[in-house]
Each structure stands twice: as structure tokens, then as C-alpha cells.
C-alpha positions as CSV (number, residue, x, y, z in Angstrom):
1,X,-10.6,19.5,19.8
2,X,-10.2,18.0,22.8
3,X,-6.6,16.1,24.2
4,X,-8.6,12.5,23.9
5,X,-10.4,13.2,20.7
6,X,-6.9,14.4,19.2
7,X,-5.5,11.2,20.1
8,X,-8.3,8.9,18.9
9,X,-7.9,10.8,15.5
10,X,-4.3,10.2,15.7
11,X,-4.7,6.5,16.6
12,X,-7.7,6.1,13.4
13,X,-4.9,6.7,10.8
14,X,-2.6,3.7,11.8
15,X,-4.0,1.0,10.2
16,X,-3.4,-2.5,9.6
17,X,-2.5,-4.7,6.4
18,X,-4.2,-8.3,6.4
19,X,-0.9,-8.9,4.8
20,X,0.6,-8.5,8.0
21,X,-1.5,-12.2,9.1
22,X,-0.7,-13.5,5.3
23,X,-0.7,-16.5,6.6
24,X,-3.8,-16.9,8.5
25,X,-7.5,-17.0,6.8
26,X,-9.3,-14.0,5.8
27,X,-11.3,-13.7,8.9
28,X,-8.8,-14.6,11.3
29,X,-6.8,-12.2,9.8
30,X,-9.3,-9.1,10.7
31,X,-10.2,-10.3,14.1
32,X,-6.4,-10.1,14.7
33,X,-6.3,-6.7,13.7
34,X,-9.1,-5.4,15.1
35,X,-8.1,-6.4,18.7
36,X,-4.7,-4.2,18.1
37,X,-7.7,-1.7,18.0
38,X,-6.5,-0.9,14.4
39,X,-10.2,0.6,12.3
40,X,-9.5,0.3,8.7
41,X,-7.3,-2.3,6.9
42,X,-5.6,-2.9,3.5
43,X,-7.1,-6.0,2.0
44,X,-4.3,-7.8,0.4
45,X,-4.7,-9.3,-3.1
46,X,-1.4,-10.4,-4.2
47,X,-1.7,-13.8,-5.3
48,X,2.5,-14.5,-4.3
49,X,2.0,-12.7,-1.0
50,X,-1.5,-14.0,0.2
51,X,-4.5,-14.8,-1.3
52,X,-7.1,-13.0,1.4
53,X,-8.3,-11.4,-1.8
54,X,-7.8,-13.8,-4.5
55,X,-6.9,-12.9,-8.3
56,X,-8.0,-13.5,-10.3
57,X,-11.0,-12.4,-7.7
58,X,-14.9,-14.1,-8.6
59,X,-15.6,-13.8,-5.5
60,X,-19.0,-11.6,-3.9
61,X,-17.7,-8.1,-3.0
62,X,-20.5,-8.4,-0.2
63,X,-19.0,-11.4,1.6
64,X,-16.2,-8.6,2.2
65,X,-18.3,-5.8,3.0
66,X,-20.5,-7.6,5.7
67,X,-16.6,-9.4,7.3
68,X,-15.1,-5.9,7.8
69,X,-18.1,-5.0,9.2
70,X,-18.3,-8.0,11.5
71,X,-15.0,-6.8,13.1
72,X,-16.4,-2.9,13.1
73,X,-13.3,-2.3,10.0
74,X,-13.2,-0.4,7.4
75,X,-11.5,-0.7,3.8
76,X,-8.5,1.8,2.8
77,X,-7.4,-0.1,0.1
78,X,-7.5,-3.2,-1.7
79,X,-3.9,-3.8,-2.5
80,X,-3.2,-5.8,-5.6
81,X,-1.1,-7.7,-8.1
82,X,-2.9,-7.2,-11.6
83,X,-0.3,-7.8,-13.5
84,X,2.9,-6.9,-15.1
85,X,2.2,-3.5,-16.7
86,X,5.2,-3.3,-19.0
87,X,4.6,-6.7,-20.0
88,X,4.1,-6.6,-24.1
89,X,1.9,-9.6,-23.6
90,X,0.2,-7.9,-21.3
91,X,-2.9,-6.7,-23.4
92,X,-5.8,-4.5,-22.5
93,X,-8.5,-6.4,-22.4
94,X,-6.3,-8.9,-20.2
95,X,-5.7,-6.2,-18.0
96,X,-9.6,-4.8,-17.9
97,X,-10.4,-8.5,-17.1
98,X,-8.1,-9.0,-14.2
99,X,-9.0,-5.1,-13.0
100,X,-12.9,-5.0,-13.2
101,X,-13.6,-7.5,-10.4
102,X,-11.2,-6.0,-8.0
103,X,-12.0,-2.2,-9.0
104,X,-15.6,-3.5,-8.0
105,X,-14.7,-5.0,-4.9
106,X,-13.2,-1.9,-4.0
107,X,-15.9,0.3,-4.7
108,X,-18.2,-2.0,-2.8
109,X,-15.6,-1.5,0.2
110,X,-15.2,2.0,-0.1
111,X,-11.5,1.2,-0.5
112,X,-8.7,2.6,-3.1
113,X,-7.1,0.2,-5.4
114,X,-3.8,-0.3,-5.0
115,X,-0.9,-1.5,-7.6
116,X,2.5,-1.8,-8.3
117,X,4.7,-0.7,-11.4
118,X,5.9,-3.2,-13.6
119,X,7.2,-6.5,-13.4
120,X,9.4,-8.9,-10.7
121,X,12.3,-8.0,-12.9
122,X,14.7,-4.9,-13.1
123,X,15.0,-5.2,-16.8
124,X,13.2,-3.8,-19.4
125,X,11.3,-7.0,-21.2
126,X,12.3,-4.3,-24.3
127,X,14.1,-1.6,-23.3
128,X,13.6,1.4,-21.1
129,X,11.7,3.7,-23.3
130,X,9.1,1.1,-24.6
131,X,8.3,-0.2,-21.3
132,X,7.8,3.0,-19.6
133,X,5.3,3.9,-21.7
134,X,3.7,0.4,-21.4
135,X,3.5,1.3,-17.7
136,X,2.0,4.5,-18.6
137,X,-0.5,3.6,-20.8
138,X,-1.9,0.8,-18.5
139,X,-1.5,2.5,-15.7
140,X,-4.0,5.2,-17.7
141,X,-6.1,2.4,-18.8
142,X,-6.2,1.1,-14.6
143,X,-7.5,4.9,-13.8
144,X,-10.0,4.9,-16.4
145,X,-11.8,1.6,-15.0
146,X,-11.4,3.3,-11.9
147,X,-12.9,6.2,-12.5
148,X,-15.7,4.2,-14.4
149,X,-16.8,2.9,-10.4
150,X,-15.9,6.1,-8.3
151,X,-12.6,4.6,-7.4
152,X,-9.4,5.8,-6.4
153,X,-6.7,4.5,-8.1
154,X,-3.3,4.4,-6.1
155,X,0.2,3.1,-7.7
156,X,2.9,2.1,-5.7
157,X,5.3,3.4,-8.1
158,X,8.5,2.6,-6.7
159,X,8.9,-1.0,-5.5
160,X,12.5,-2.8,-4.8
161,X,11.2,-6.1,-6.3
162,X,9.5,-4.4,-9.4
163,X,10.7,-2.9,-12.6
164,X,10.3,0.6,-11.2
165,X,12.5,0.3,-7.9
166,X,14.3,3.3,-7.7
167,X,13.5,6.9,-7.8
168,X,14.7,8.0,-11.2
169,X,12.2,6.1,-13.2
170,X,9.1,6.6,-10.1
171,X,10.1,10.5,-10.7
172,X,9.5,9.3,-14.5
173,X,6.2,7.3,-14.1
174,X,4.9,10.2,-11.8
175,X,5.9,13.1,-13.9
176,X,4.0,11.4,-17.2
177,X,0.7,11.2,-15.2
178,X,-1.6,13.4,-13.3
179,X,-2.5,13.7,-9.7
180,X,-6.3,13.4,-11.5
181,X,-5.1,9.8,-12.9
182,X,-3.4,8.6,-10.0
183,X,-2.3,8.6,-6.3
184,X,1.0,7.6,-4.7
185,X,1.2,5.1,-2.6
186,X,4.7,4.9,-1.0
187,X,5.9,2.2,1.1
188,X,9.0,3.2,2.9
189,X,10.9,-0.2,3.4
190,X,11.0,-0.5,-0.8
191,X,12.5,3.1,-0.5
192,X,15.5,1.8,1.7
193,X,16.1,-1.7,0.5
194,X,16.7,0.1,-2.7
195,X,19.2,2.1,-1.1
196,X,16.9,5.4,-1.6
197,X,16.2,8.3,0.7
198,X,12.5,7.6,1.9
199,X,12.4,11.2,3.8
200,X,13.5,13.6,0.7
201,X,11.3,11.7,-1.5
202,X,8.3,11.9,1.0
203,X,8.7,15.5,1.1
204,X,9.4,16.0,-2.7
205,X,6.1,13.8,-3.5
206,X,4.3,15.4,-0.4
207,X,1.6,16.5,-2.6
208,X,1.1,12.8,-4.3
209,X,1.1,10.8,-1.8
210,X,-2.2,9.8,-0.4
211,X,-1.6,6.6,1.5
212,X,1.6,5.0,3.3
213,X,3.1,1.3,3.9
214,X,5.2,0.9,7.0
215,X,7.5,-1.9,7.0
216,X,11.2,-1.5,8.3
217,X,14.0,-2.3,5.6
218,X,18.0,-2.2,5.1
219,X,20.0,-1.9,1.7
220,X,18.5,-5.4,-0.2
221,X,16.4,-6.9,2.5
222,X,12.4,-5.4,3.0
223,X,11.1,-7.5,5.2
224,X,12.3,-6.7,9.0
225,X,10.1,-5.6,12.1
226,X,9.7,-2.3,13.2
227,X,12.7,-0.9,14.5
228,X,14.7,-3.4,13.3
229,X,16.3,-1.8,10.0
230,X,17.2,1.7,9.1
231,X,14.1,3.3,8.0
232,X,13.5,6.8,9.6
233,X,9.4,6.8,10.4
234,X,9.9,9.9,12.3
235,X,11.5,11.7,9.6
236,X,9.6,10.3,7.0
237,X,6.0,11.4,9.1
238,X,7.4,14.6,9.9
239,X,8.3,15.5,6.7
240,X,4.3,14.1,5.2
241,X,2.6,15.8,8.5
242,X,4.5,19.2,8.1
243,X,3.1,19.2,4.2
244,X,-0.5,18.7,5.1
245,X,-0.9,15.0,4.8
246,X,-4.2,13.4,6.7
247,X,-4.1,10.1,5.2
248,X,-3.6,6.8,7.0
249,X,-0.4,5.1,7.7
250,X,-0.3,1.1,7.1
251,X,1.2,-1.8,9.0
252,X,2.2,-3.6,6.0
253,X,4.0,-6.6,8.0
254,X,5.4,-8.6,5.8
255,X,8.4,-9.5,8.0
256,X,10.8,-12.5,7.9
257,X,12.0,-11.7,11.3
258,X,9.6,-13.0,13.7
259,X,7.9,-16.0,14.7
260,X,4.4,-16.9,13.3
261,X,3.6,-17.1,17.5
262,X,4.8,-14.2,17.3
263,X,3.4,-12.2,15.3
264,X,0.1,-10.6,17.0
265,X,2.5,-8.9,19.6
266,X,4.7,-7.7,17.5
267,X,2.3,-5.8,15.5
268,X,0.7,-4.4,18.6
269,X,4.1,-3.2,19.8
270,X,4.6,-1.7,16.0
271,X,1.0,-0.3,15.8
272,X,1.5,0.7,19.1
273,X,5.1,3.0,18.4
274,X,3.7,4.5,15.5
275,X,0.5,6.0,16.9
276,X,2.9,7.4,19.5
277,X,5.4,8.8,17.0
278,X,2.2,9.9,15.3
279,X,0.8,11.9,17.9
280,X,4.3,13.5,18.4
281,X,4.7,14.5,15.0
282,X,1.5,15.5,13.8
283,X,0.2,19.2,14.4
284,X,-2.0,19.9,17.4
């Protein structure tokens, strides 16, 4: 493989969350991150973040497939709230409801479904035991309506603002399910705000992790610019690259650090460091 075509690899597998223009409409959104010459995108669909992807979503699946092709993008994911899964009152045929239309969309896109673990609460709603196997369970029920459409289904197991947020009950979520039920998606910024080591659990999960959500964090606070908090990308890459990881790396900017004006340069510069750390990291 040639030095260029190396490098245009490299470059394909930093992509580019619409979360990162949350604020801006849909297709604004992708013609923003197509010129940081970013290919594929996260589509987000988390109703208190952005609603690029409303949920519930009754929307046309095609009116996405033919706007990501407008801007020559591709889906990785469609990233999504669906609810909180150890939520007693969350029942299933609540949960297949809120899913179906989103699992669909994703299919249509060629895209994984993301979600996260649990609700905006560190507490159990009943206590540890009960709700972890609430999470469990749906999360099994989520794969299953996945797997009904040819869809991936991704959990973003740990997450500082969810009920899962630190690595003793991820290690639990991911040790009661199979790599055949489910995918990791780890995002390194929830790692570090939760005062976690995002580089030993990158290489411990090397094996589950299938896509990865770049945002730069400190102890409490997840939503600072690139290089602006403690996160190590470059031991956190190294460690995925040196276990055989090919899967993309996303600009998930959802920073509180930056002006709106702002915010198209500063995700070039960011998209622009981590294809260089990329290349530098990854094997020739």
C-alpha cells in the first residue's frame, strides 16, 4: 500500500459526530463536517443533546439516506437515548416501541445503533442487583431487535452522567453479555471525568470495542476541546491500534469551551491532530 493510500485510510477512520454542530440543523450540520473532509458521521439522536435524529423518531429513514449522500457521508452509527434501561417502568414493549424506528433507520443507513447504560442518576432506582439485571435484560431485548434488521448493536457501557459510570459495574454489564449481543462503544472523556484510566481499560476491552468517541475531559467536567483536559488519545490509540483495532474514531464535540463562531475551526484543528496521531500510531 502505497504512502498516500496509507494516509487516506488513516484519515477515513476519524469521523465526525453531528453532535459536534448540535446546535445547527440537520443538514447544516453534515455540510459542516464534510468540508473538515471527515466521510462517515455519527447521527445523534439524543433528545437532551440534539434532536438531528428525533426520538421518539417517525420520521423517513430515506430522507437520511439520500442527506448523507448529498454530502458524499456515510452512517457509523446512529447514537441514541432510548431510554432508561434500569428503569422498572421501563417496560418492553415501551422499549421495542422507542427502538424499532431507530434500529430501522439504522439499517437503512448502514449504521450501528448506539446506546447508553442506564439512567441520568448514579443510584440504583432499586438497588444494585435488580437494576443491573434490568440493564441486562433490555440491553438483550435492544440486540434482539437488532439482530431482527442486520444491525449492530453498540452500548456505551460506561457513561459519567449514567447509572453505569465507572468501571466496576461496565466490567459487570460487559462480563453478563456476549461479544455476539453487543459491541462497546467507549468514549474516552466519560472515562476521565469519572476519574477512570481510559488507556488500561482500552487495552483490557481491546477485544470489545468496536467504535470510539473522542472528546477531551478532566475529573467531573466532559465537555472540553481537544487538548484541553487530561485525556491521553495517544495512549489510548496506541494501546486499541497495537490490539488489532480498524474501527473509526469519533469527533464527539460536545464542548462547553468554545464559541458557537467558533466551532467549525476547532473541529478541523481536532479532526486534524487526530488523523496525525493516527497515522503515527497505527501500523504501517
Amino acid at each position: 500500500m502505497s504512502t498516500t493510500t496509507t494516509a487516506s485510510a488513516t484519515a477515513r477512520r476519524i469521523a465526525v459526530s453531528t453532535i459536534t454542530f448540535r446546535f445547527r440543523p440537520l443538514a447544516e450540520a453534515l455540510e459542516l463536517i464534510a468540508a473538515t473532509g471527515a466521510v462517515e458521521v455519527d447521527l445523534g439522536a439524543i433528545p437532551a443533546v440534539t434532536d438531528h435524529v428525533p426520538v421518539p423518531f417517525t420520521g423517513e429513514p430515506a430522507g437520511y439516506v439520500a442527506a448523507l449522500a448529498a454530502h458524499g457521508l456515510t452512517a457509523g452509527a446512529v447514537n441514541s437515548d432510548v431510554g432508561p434501561l434500569n428503569d422498572p417502568a421501563l417496560d418492553a414493549d415501551t422499549l421495542t416501541a422507542t427502538a424499532r424506528p431507530l434500529v430501522a433507520l439504522a439499517a437503512a443507513t448502514g449504521a450501528a445503533l448506539v446506546v447508553p447504560c442506564g439512567g441520568p442518576s448514579w443510584e440504583p432506582y432499586t438497588d444494585e442487583e435488580a437494576d443491573l439485571a434490568r440493564v441486562v435484560a433490555n440491553l438483550r431485548l435492544l440486540s434482539r431487535l437488532c439482530a431482527e434488521q442486520g444491525v449492530r448493536l453498540l452500548c456505551e457501557v460506561l457513561h459519567h452522567r449514567r447509572w453505569v459510570h465507572d468501571v466496576a459495574r461496565a466490567d459487570r454489564v460487559l462480563d453478563a453479555l456476549g461479544h455476539e449481543e453487543l459491541g462497546l462503544l467507549l468514549d474516552v472523556s466519560h472515562l476521565v471525568a469519572s476519574g477512570e484510566d481510559p488507556v488500561a481499560w482500552a487495552a483490557r476491552h481491546a477485544d470489545r470495542v468496536e467504535r470510539v468517541h473522542l472528546r477531551d475531559a478532566v475529573p467531573g467536567d466532559l465537555n472540553l476541546g481537544i487538548g484541553r483536559g487530561q485525556v491521553d488519545f495517544r495512549g489510548v490509540m496506541t494501546a486499541l491500534e497495537e490490539r488489532g483495532f480498524a474501527g473509526s474514531y469519533v469527533l464527539e464535540l460536545e464542548t462547553h469551551d468554545v464559541a458557537e463562531a467558533e466551532r467549525l475551526a476547532d473541529d478541523q484543528r481536532s479532526r486534524d491532530a487526530m488523523v496525525a496521531l493516527l497515522g503515527e500510531v497505527s501500523p504501517a
